[in-house]
N, C-alpha and C positions, 0 to 999 in steps of 0.2 A: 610613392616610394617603390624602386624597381625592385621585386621578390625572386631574388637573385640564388641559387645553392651554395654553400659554404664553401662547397669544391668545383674548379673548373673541370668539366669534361676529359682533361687529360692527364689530372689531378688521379690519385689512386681513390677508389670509393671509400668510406668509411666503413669500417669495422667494429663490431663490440665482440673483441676476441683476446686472445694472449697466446703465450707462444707455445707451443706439442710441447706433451709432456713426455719427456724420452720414455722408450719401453713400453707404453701402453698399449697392451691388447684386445681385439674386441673382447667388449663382456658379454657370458651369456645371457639367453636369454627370461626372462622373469615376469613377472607381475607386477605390473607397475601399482602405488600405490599413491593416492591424492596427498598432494605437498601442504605442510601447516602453513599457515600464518605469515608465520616466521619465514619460512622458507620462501615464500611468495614475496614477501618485501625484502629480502636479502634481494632474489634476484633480479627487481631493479633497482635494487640500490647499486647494484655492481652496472647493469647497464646506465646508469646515470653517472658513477664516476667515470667511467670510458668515456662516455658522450653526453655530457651535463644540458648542451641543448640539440638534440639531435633537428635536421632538416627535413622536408620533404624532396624530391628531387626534381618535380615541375618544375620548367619554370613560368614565371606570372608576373602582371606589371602589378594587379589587383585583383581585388574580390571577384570581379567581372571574368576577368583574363583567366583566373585560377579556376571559376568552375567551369570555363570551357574548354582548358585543361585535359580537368579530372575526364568531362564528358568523353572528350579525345582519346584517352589513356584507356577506355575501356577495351579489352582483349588486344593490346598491345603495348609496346614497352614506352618507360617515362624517355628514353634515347630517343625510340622514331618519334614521338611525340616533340620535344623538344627540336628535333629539326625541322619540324613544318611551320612548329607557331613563332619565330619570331618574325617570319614575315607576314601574318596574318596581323599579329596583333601591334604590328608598328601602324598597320593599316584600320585597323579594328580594335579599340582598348575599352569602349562603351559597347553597350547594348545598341543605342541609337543607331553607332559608323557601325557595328555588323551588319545590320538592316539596309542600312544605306549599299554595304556591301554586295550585299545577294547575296542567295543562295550557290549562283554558280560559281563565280568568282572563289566564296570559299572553298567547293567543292574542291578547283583547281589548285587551291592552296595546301590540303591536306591531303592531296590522292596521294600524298607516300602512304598513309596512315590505313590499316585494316577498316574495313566496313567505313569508306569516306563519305559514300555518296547520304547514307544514311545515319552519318554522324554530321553532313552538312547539314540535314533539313534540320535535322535536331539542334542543331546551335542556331540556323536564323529562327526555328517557332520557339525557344525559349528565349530568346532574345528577343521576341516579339510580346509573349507572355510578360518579361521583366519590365518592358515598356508601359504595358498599357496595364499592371494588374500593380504594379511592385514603384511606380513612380522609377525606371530605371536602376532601383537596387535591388543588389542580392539581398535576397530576402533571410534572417539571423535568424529563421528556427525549419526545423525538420519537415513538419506538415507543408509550410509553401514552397520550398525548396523539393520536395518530391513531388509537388502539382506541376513542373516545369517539364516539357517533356526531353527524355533520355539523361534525367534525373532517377537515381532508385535510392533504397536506404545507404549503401555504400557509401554513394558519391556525395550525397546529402551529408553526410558524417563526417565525412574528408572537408569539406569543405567546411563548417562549425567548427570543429579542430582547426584547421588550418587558418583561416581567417578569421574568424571570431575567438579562438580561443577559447572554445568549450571543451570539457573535458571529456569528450564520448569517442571512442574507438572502432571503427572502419575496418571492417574482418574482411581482408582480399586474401586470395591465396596462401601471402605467405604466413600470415598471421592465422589461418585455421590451421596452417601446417602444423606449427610452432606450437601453440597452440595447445591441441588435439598429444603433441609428443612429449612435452614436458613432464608431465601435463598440466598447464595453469588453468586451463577451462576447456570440458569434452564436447561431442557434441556434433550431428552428422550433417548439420547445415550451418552455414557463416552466422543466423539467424542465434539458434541455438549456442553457440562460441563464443556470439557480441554479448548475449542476453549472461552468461557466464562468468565472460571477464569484467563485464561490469559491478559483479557481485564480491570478486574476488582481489581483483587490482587496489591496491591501496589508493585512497584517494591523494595522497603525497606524491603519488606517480603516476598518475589517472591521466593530467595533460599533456604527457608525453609519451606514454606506454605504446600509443600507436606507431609511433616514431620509431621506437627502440626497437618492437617489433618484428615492423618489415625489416629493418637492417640489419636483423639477426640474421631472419630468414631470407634475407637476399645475399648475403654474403657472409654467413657460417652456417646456419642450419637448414641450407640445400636441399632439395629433394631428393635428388637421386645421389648426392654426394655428400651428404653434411661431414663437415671437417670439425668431427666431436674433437680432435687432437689438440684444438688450438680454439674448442670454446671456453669463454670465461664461465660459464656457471654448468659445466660437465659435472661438475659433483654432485651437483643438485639437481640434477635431469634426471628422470625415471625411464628413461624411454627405450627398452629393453633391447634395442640394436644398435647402439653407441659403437662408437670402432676405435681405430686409433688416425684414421684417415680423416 
């Protein structure tokens, strides 16, 4: 079954937001203080009613396709990503046809994509690895999945989530962002954040929290811009330079 996004590419991205609340001024600044319980399951209960099944944005035909993917997607965006693989992977959907493929061939298939030459080898030795250690599958737990090379915990986690459906959470940028400001979990490495949100995330929310996440922080709570005006859970954010923008 093809692992298709909710939304076509020229489709408006999803949102978990609402609409500026007239008059709001930045608030000063404060001390933030750790959110209860309560406060933590409110805010995604709100992000679940906005987006009940939130998406990832790869796209993937399979288990196979999705973690070479995620590998691809490292220090670059799921957009240039998505332009190179579908002609790799009409060519390549197993482990076996990427091997079959080469290393070069791929190479030429992904040079739009940052660090290609050495995210090529990296997809035919782990696709060599999946062959001869894995009987051809991605392998469904954390440990063999990061013996794969240009596998780390990240990607290992994106993938369990996304394809297996386990409920463990993949701390990229925008989710330390997020994160770290709210604050649902502190913490000065992804490391630290994962080990956090896992402590404090409701398990009722747990398989999708990764989801909700990023799509806060990719399109409302922005780094250098977050558009606090028109987040849904502003009231409940601690994060002492809220604006109205």
């Amino acid at each position: 079954m093809i692992d298709k996004p909710s939304k076509r590419p020229s489709d408006p991205a999803p949102t978990i937001a609402v609409a500026p609340v007239a008059g709001r001024k930045p608030l000063p600044k404060r001390v933030t203080r750790a959110l209860t319980k309560a406060e933590i399951a409110e805010i995604f209960r709100r992000f679940q009613e906005a987006v009940p099944v939130p998406k990832g944005e790869l796209n993937s035909i399979n288990a196979f396709t999705f973690l070479v993917a995620v590998v691809l997607s490292a220090q670059a965006t799921d957009v240039g990503v998505n332009k190179a693989t579908p002609a790799l992977f009409a060519l390549a959907d197993s482990p076996e046809k990427m091997l079959a493929l080469g290393e070069d061939r791929v190479r030429d298939l992904i040079k739009t994509i940052g660090l290609f030459r050495t995210k090529a080898k990296n997809v035919i030795a782990l696709s060599k690895r999946l062959v001869e250690n894995f009987g051809g599958r991605v392998p469904d737990n954390r440990a063999d999945l990061e013996s794969l090379p240009g596998v780390g915990t990240k990607t290992a986690n994106v993938v369990l989530n996304h394809s297996f459906g386990q409920p463990v959470i993949a701390v990229d940028t925008h989710i330390f962002r997020v994160s770290n400001r709210i604050p649902l979990a502190r913490g000065k490495t992804p490391l630290e954040v994962g080990l956090g949100l896992e402590k404090v995330v409701p398990p009722a929310f747990k398989l999708h929290a990764h989801h909700w996440l990023i799509l806060h922080g990719r399109y409302v709570c922005k780094a250098r811009k977050p558009e606090c005006g028109r987040c849904l859970i502003s009231d409940l954010c601690r994060w002492p330079d809220k604006t109205a923008g």
